[in-house]
N, C-alpha and C positions, 0 to 999 in steps of 0.2 A: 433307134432311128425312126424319123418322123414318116409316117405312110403318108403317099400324097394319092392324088388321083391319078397320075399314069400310073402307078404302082396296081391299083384295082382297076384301071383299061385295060394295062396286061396281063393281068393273072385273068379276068372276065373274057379276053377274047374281044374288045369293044374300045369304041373310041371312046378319048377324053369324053366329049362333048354330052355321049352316050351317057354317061359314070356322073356328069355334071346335074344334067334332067332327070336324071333318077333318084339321085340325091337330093333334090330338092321338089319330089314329086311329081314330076312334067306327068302330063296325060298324053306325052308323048311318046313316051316307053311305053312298050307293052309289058301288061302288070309281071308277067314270068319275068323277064329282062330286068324290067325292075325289081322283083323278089329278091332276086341271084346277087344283083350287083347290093341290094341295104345290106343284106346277111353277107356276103363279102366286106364288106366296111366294119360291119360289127366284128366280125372274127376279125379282122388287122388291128382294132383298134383306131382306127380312122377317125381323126379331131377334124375338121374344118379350119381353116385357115382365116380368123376372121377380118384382118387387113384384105385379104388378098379377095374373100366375098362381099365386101362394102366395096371395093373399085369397081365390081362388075356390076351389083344390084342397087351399090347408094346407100344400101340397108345393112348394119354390121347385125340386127335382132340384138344390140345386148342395152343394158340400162345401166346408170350410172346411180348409185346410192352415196351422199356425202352423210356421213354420221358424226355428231359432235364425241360420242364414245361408244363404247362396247359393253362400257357396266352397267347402265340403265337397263331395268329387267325389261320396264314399256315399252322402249327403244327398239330393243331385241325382239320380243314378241310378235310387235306392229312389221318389223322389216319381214320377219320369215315369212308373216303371213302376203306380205307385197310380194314375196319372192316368188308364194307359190301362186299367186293371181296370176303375174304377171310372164310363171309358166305355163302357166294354161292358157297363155297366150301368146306363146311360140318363142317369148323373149328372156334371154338369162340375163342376173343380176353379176355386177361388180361394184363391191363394198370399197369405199374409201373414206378414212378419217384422217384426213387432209383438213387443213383451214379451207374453205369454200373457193377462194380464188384458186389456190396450185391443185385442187381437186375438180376446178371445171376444166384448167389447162391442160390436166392428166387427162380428161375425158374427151376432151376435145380431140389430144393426136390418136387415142384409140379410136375416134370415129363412133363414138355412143350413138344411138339412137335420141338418147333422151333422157333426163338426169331428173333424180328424186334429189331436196336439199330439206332436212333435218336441221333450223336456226335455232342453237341453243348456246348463246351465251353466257360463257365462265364467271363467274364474281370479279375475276383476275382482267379479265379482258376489258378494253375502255373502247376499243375502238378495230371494226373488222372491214377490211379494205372490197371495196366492193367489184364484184365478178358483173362482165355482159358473158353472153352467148348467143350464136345461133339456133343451139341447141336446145329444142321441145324442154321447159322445165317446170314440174310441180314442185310449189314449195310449201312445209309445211308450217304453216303461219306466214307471216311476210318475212322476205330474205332478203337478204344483200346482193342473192343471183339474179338476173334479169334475163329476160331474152325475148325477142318480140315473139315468139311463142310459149306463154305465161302463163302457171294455173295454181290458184291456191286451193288447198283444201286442209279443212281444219275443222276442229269441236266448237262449241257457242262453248267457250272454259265461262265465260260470265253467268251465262244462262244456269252450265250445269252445277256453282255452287250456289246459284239462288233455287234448286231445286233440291239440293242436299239438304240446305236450313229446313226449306221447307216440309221435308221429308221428316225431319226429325223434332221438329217442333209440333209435329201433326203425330208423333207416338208420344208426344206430353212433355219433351225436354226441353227445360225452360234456362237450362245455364249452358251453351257451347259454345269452343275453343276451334279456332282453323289453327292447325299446326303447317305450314310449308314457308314455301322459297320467298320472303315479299322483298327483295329489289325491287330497287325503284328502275334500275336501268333495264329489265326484262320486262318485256309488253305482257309476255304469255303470262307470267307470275301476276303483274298485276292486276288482270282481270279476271282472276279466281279471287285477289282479295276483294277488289270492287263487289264480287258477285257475292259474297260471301258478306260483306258490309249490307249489300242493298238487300239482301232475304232476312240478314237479322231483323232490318228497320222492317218490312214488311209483316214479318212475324211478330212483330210488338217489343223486340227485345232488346234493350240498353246495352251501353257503351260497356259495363260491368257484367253483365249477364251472357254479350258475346263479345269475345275479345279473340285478338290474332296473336299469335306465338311464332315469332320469324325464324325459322331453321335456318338461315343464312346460306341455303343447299338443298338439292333432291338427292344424294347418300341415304346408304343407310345408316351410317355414323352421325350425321346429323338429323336420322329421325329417333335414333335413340337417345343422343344429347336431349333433345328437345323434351321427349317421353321421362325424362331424368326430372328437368328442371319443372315438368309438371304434375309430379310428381308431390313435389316437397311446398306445395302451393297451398295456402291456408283455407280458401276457398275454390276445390276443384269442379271443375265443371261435370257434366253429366254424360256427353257427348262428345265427341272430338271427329272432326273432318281432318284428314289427311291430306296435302297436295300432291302428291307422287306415288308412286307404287313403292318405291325406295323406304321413301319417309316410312312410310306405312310399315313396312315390315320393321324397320330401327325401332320405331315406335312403341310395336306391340312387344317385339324381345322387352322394350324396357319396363312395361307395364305389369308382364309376365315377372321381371326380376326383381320389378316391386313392391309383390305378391299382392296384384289386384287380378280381377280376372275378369274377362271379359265375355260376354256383357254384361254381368251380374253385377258389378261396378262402375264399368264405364263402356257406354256407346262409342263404335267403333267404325267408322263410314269412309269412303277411298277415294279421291281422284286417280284415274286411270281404269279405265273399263276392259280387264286386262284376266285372262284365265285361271292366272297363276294368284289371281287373290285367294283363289277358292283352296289352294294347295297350301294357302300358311298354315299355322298351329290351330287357330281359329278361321276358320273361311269368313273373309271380310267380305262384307256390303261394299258395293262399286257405284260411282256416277260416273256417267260418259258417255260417249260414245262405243260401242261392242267395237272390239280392236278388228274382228273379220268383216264388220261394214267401211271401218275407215279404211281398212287397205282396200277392199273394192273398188273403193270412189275414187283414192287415190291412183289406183292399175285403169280406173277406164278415164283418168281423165286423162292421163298421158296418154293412155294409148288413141284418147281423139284427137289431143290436138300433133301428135306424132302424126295422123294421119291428114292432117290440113295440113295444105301448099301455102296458107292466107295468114296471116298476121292474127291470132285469136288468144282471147284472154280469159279466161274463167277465176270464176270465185264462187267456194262452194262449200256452207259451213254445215257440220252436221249436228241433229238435232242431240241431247244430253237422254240418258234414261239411267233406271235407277235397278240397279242388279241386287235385289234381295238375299243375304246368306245370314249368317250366324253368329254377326256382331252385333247385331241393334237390335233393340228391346222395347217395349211400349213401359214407361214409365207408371 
């Protein structure tokens, strides 16, 4: 049976209203009063009612997370860390992998606070119906959700593979390979291959010296496919940037299974700025954004424009850096 609040007025000896202000801190209670009655709610077990606390306050405190999946290691990583931002900020998370539109309609009759939207289109997908809201929404890269309280935050992805070229043409490797996702129909994909084009030209390197290898996906099935097919390549390169975290790991299994080793044969460098590089077989080298700065920015940007009454719009890209470990080698 669900404990409510007269349930703790009458066990405590105290009015509702009492059990109410204490519960939600009033410096109205006196602190003993309020002692009695939290550790009272702890020992019943006592959940909050959160329809029933957004009628009275407007505020339900919880956030709304739309995810394209759950197998993305990045994905994962970047949310847990949102989650615990944005607990240390008084507000809990509710995960939804919903299409965008039935995942803001869901959030909406819960009464969210303010919705995080993860835009990651499927290969499958041609066309994604697009969501408005009243509701506070950070998205990550441009979405299809709107709301006239609006906030992007996102990585420079261009920037950081014209900093990976140039990382590793600067240890002497003069032949590299981008292995990831290049759709044409994904924004975010194609501006790691632009990025990735415009630091080869920078670094002096031709159409044959740096070339792209389309994984057709961020799996890790398609980073080991890809890691297969270059493999068996007459002329391999020296270096390999990865687009995903996913890739990366398919990747390096394949490289392992066909008995090259890394780095001692090949250069091995990461999109996604993500902890768990460091935990593969080899701790892979990262470009990116640090996953604990990008959930930051993304926990305070909603939590500012949650707290404007006014019509506010941000955009807020953050800067790439280069996570040094144990795949790349100076030539």
């Amino acid at each position: 049976m669900n404990v409510t609040i007269k349930d703790i007025a009458r066990l405590a000896g105290v009015s509702y209203s009492t059990v109410s202000k204490a519960l939600n801190d009033s410096p109205l209670v006196k602190p003993d009063t309020k002692k009695r009655i939290v550790e009272l709610a702890a020992q019943l077990g006592y959940q909050p009612n959160i329809a029933a606390k957004s009628l009275v306050s407007r505020r339900s405190m919880t956030v709304g997370v739309v995810l394209p999946s759950l197998e993305r290691v990045a994905l994962s990583a970047l949310v847990g860390r949102i989650n615990d931002e944005l607990a240390g900020r008084g507000y809990e998370v509710i995960l939804s992998i919903l299409p965008p539109t039935s995942a803001v309609k869901l959030f909406q009759r819960l009464q969210m606070d303010g919705i995080v939207v993860f835009e990651d289109i499927s290969p499958e997908e041609k066309y994604v119906e697009p969501a408005a809201t009243e509701i506070p929404v950070v998205s990550i890269g441009s979405s299809h959700v709107t709301s006239s309280r609006y906030a992007i935050v996102d990585v420079k992805r261009k920037e950081a593979l014209k900093e990976a070229v140039r990382y590793l043409a600067g240890l002497g490797h003069a032949r590299i390979a981008y292995i990831g996702d290049a759709r044409e129909s994904d924004s975010k994909q194609q501006q790691k291959v632009a990025g990735f084009m415009e630091g080869a030209f920078e670094c002096g390197l031709t159409s044959e010296s740096a070339f792209i290898m389309n994984s057709d996906g961020n799996t890790w099935r398609h980073g080991y496919e890809a890691g297969r097919r270059l493999l068996v390549l007459d002329k391999r390169p020296s270096a390999v940037i990865t687009g995903a975290f996913d890739v990366t790991a398919g990747f390096l299994r394949a490289v392992q299974d066909g008995g090259l080793s890394i780095p001692d044969d090949l250069s091995l460098l990461s999109y996604d700025n993500v902890p768990q590089l460091a935990e593969l077989d080899v701790p892979v080298s990262a470009v990116g954004a640090p996953v604990s700065l990008l959930a930051d920015r993304i926990a305070s940007r909603l939590v500012d424009i949650m707290g404007s009454a006014n019509a506010i719009r941000m955009s807020e890209l953050l800067d790439a850096c280069i996570e040094e470990r144990a795949s790349c080698r100076n030539v």
